[in-house]
LODRENKE-977225 format. One record per residue: x, y, z of N, C-alpha, C, O in turn. Coordinates in pm, whole numbers, plus 50000, padded with zeros to 5 digits. Example, Ala and Ser with C-alpha at 12.3 -4.5 7.8 and 13.67 -1.06 7.14 Angstrom:
2
513194943150780512304955050780513204967050780514244966850846/512854977550708513674989450714512905000350787513415011450804/
END
This chain:
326
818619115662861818599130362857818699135362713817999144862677/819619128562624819759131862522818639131362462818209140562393/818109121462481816619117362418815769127162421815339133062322/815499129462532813889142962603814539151862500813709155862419/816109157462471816739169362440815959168262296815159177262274/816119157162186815629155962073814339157462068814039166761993/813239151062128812029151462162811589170662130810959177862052/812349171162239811979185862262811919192762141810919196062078/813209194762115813749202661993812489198661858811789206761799/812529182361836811389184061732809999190161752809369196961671/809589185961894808269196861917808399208861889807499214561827/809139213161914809249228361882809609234361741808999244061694/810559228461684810049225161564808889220861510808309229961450/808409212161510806999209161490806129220561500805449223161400/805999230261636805359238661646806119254261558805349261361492/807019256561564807339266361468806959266661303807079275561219/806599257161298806399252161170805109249761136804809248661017/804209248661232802839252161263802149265261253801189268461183/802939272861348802719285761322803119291161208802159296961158/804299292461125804919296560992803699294260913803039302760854/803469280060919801999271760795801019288960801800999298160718/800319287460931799239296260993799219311660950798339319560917/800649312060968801459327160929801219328560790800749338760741/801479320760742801589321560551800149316860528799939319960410/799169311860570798409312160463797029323360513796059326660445/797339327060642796889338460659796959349860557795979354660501/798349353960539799059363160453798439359760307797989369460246/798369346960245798009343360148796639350060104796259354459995/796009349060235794299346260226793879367660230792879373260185/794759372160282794759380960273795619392660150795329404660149/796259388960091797469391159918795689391159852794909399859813/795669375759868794379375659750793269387259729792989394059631/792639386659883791619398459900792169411359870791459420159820/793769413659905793839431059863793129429959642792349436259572/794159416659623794319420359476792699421159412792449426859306/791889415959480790349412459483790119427559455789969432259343/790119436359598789499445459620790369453759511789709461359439/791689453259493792059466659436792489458559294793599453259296/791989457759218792799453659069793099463258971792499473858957/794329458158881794919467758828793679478758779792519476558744/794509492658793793699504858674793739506158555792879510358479/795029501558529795469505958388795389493258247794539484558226/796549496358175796769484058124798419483158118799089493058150/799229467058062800209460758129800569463358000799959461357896/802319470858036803199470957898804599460057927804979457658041/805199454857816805999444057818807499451657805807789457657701/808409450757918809889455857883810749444857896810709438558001/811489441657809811979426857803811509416157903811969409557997/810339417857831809949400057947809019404858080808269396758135/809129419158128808769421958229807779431058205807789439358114/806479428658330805449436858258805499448458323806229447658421/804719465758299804879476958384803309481658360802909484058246/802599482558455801369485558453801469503158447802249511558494/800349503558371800159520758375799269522758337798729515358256/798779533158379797269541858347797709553058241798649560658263/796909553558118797139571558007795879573058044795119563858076/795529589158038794209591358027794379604758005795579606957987/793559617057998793539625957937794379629257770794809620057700/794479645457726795489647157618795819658257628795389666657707/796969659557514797829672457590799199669057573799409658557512/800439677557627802069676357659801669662057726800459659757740/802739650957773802759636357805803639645557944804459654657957/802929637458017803269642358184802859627158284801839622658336/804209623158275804289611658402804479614658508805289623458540/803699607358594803549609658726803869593658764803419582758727/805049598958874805759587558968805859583959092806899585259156/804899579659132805019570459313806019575759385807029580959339/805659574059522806589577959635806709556059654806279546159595/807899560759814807779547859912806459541659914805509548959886/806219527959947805119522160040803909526659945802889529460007/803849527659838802829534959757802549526559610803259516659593/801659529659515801599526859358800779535359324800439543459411/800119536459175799609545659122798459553159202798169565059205/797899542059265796519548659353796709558559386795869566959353/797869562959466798069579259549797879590359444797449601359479/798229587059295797579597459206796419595059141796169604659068/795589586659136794649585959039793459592359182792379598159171/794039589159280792599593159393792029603659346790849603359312/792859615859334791839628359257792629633859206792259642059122/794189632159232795039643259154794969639858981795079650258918/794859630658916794779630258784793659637758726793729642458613/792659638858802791319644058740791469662058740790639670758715/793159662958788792809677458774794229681258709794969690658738/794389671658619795439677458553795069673858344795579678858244/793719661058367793969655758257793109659458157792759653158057/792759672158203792189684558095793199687058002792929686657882/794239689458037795229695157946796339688557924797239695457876/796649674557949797799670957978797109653357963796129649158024/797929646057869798059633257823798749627257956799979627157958/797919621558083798919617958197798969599458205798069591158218/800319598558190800439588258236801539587858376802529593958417/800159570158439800949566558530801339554158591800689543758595/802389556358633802859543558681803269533258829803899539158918/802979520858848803359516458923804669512458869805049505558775/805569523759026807199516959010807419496858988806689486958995/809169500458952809659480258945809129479859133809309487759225/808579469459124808519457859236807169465259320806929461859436/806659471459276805289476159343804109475959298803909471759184/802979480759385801559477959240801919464959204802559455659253/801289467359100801259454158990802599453758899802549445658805/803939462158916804449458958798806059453958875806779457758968/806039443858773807429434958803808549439858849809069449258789/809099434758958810889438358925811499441558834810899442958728/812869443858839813359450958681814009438958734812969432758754/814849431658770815529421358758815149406158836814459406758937/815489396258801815209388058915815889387959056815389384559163/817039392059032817799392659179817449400859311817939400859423/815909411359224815409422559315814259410859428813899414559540/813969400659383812889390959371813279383759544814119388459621/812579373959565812799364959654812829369959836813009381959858/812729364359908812529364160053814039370160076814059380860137/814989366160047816549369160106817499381060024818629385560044/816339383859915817869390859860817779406259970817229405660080/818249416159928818769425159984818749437159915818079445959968/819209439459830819499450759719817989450859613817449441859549/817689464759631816339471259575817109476659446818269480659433/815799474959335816389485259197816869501359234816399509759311/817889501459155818309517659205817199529759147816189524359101/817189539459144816149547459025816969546458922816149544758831/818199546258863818839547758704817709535358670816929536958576/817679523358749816939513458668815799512258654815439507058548/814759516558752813419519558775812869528758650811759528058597/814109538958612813599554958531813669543558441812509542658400/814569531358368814739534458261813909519758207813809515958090/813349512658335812499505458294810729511058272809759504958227/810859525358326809719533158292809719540658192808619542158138/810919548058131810829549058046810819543457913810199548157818/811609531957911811389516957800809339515657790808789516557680/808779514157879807369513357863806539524357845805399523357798/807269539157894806649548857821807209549557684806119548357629/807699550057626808339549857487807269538157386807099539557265/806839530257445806039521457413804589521757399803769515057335/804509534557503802899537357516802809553657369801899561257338/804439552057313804089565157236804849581057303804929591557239/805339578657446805629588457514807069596157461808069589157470/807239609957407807889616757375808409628657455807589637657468/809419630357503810159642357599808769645857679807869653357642/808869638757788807239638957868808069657557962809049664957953/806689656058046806969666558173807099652558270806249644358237/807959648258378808419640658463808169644358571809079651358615/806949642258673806729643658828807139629858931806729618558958/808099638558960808049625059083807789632759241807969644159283/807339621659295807139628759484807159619459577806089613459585/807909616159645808949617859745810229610959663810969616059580/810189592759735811149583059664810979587659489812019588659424/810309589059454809479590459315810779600459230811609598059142/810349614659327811379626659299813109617959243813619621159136/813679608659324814859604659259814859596159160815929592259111/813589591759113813219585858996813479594358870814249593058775/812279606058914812439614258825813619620358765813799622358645/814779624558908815699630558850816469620558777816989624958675/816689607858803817229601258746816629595758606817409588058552/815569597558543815049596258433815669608958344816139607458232/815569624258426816039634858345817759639658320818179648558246/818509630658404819889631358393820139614158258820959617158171/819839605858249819909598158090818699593158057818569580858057/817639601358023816459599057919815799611657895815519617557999/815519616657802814569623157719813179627857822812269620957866/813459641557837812309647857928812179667557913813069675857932/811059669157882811119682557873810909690857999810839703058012/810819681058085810969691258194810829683658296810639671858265/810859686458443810789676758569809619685058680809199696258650/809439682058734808529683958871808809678058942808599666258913/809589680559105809829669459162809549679259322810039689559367/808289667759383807189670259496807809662259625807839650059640/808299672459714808739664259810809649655359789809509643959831/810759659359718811379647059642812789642459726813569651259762/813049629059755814399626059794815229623259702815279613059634/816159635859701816539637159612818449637659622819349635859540/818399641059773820159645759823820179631559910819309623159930/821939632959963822109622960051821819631060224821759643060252/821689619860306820969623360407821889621360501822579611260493/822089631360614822829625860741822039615660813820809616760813/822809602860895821719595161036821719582160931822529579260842/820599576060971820299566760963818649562860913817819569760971/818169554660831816479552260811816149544860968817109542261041/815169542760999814269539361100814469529961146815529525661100/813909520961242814299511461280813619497761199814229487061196/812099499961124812089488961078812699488360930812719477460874/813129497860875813619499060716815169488960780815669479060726/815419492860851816829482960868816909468560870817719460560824/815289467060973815019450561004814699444360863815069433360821/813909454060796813389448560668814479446060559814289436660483/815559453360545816109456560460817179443860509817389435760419/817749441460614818119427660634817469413460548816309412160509/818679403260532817969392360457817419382360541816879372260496/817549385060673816699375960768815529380760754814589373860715/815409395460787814439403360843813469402360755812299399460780/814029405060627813539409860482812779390760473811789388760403/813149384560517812499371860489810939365860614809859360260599/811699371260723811029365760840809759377760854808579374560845/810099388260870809429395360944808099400860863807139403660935/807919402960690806729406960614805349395760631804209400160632/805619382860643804809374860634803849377860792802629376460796/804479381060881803469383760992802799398760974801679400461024/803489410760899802929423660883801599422260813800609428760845/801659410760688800859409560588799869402860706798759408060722/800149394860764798979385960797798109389160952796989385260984/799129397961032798039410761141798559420861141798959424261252/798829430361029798389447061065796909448061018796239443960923/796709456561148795359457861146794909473461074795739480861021/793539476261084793429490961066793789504461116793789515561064/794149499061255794959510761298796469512961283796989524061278/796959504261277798539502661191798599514661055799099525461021/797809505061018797169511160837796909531460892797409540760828/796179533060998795899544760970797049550761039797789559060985/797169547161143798779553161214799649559061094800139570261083/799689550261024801109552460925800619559860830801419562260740/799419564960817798729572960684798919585260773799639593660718/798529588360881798569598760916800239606960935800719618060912/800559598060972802069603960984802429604460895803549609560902/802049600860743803009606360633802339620260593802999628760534/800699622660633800169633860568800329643260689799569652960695/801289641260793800939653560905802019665060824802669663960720/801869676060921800709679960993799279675860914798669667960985/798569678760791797619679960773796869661760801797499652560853/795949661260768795799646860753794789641760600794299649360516/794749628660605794209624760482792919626260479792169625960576/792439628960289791289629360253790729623760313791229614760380/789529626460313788009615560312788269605260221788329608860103/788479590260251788109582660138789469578060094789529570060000/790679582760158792469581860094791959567960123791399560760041/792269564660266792789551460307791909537760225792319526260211/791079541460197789779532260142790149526959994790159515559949/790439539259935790549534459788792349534259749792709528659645/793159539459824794659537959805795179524959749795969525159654/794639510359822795139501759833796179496559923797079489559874/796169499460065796979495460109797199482660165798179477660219/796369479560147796509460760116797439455060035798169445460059/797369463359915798839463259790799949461259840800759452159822/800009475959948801509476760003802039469760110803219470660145/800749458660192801369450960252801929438560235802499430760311/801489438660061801599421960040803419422060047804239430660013/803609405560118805109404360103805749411160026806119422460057/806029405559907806169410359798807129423759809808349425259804/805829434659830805739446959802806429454959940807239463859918/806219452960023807089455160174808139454660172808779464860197/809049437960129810219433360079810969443959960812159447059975/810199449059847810889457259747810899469759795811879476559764/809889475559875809689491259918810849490260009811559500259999/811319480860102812539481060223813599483060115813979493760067/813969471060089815049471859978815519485959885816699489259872/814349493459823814779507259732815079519159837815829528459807/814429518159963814799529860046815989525360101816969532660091/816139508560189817709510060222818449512360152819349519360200/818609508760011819619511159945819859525159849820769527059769/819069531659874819009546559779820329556659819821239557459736/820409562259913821269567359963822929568959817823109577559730/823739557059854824169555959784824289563759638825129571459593/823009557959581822419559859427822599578159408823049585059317/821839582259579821399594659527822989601659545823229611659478/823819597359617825249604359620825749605359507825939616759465/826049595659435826459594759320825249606059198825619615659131/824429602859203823539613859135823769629859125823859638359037/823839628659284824409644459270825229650259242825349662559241/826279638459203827469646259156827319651859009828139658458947/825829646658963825439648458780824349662758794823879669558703/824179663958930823069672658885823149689058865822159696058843/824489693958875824769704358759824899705358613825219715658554/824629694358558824469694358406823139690958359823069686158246/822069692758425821069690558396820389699058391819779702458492/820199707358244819899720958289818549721158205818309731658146/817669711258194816239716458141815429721658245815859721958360/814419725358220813449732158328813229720658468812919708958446/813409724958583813079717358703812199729058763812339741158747/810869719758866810569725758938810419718159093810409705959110/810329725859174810599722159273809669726459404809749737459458/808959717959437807659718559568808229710659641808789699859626/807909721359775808369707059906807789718960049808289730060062/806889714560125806379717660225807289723460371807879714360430/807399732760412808269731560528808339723860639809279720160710/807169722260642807159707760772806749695460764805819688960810/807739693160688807859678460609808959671560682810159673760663/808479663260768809379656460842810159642660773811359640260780/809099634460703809549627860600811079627860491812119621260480/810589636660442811899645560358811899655960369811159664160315/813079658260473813169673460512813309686060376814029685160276/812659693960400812719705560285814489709660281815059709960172/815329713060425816499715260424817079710260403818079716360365/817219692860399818069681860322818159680060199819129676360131/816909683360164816749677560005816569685859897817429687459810/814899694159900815059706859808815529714259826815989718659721/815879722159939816929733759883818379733959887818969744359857/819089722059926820569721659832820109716059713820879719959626/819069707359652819469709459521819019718359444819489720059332/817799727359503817949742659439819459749059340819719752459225/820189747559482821019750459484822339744459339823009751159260/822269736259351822739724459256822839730059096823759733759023/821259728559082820619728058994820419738058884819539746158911/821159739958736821319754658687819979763658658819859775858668/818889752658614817959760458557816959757858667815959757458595/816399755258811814999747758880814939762558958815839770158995/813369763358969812499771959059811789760659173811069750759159/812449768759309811849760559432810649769259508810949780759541/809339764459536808259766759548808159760959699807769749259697/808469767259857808249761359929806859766159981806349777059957/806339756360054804469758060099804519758860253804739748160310/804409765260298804259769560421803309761360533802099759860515/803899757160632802949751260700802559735360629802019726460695/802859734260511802389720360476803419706560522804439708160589/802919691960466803929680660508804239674860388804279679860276/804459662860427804989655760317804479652160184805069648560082/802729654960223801609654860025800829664960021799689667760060/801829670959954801239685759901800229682259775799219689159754/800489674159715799849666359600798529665759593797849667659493/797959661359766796749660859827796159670759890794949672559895/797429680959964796999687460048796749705760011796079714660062/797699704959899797579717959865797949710759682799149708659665/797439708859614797239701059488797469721359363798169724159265/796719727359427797069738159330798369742859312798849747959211/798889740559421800399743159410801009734459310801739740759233/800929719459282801549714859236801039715259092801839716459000/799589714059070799179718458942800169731758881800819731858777/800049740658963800689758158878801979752558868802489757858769/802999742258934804069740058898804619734158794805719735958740/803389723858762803159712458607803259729658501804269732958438/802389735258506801569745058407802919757358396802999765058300/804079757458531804859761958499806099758458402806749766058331/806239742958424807249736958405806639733158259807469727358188/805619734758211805149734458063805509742857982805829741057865/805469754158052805709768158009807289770357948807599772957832/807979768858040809319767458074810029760957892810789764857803/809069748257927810109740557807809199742857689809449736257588/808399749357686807839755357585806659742357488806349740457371/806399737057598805289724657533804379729657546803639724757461/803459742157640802119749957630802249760957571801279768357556/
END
């Protein structure tokens, strides 16, 4: 009996281990083709040892623009750069552990760890590489996850002003979702990306596009050129779980700084933004905040960026104004 018992157990082993093989080089075969189809835009700057990809293009005031969740530069270069970089030197970036650009540490790295870069470290490994590209007291946009980047770049680094789009920015009552938890686990965070990478299909892919742009829905052409092949690679799943489970925290502590931050803020956020609620986030820190103008959009969701883009343009062109760089 004992015997069959061993037997068994190694078959099945045997076969778990079959499938894992199948699992991973699926995933493999598919990492490759996203990086195929989508390769970097920009070019790669060095912050101790670690590289940070970014796109400059236009000239003008220096105005960074910063990624949400589940995202990299693509979500701005789709069309929103082409309508700002008339007047405005924009650079942009893929956050630590997304896109193409490295972790800020190694411990962010690997199948098991747990803990995502906070934004103090994200801002200040973006700003170390803007400083490098030449970048001086920029205008700072961030939108959604992005937004606590930003603020956290403008509470210890050099910024003439902020824009922050849909931004999570306060702490939140409840709980994140059910797979940010599985993921954000070091089992989960190990076991469970290698099968996302290797069958989500296209309707997965569009399911989840639509629900971040509802109510409205996405461009012609978003899902195609975004890269979301990017965002499924292990990798990148693993670091996107990790910075949202662990933000919370970061942003508590943040807010206790964000009455002394009194350069120009501006502030866009849609009312029916289920994502990041407008009532959680922008308007207590309206509130907060000594010097920010909050701009809510009626009827819009979570990418105003995309969906109502003039809004956020007049907010750049305000927040220029403001700190007196136009």
């Amino acid at each position: 009996m004992a015997a069959k018992t061993l037997i068994a157990l190694a078959a099945a082993a045997a076969f778990l281990a079959g499938c894992t093989a199948l699992v991973d080089r699926r995933a493999d075969t598919k990492e490759a083709a996203a990086r195929a189809e989508y390769p970097p835009l920009g070019q790669f700057v060095e912050v101790d040892g670690r590289r940070v990809h970014a796109l400059v293009t236009g000239s003008g005031p220096d105005l960074v623009l910063i990624h949400g969740a589940s995202g990299n530069m693509r979500d701005f270069t789709f069309r929103f750069v082409d309508r700002v970089k008339d007047r405005y030197r924009v650079i942009v970036f893929d956050r630590p552990g997304l896109g193409y650009t490295d972790h800020a540490a190694d411990r962010y790295a690997g199948a098991f760890a747990r803990q995502g870069e906070s934004p103090a470290e994200q801002a200040a490994m973006l700003n170390a590489a803007a400083e490098k590209l030449g970048v001086r007291n920029p205008i700072v946009l961030g939108h959604s996850y992005g937004g606590s980047v930003a603020m956290a770049w403008g509470l210890d680094h050099p910024a003439a002003a902020l824009v922050i789009v849909s931004g999570a920015t306060m702490p939140w009552p409840g709980s994140l979702g059910t797979s940010y938890k599985v993921l954000g686990t070091s089992l989960g965070g190990a076991v469970v990306p290698p099968f996302v990478t290797a069958f989500a299909g296209e309707d997965t892919i569009a399911d989840a596009v639509a629900g971040i742009f509802a109510p409205q829905t996405a461009p012609d052409g978003y899902i195609d050129y975004v890269g979301t092949g990017l965002t499924l690679r292990r990798a990148s799943l693993r670091a996107n779980a990790r910075q949202v489970n662990t933000l919370r925290p970061h942003v508590v502590e943040m807010s206790k700084r964000y009455p002394t931050l009194d350069l120009p803020v501006e502030l866009v956020h849609g009312d029916t933004d289920d994502t990041v609620p407008l009532d959680i986030h922008s308007q207590p820190l309206n509130a907060l905040l000594p010097n920010a103008n909050l701009t809510v959009l009626p009827g819009i969701g979570h990418m105003p960026h995309h969906v109502a883009p003039e809004a956020v343009t007049a907010a750049i062109d305000r927040a220029a104004r403001r700190a007196g760089v136009r």
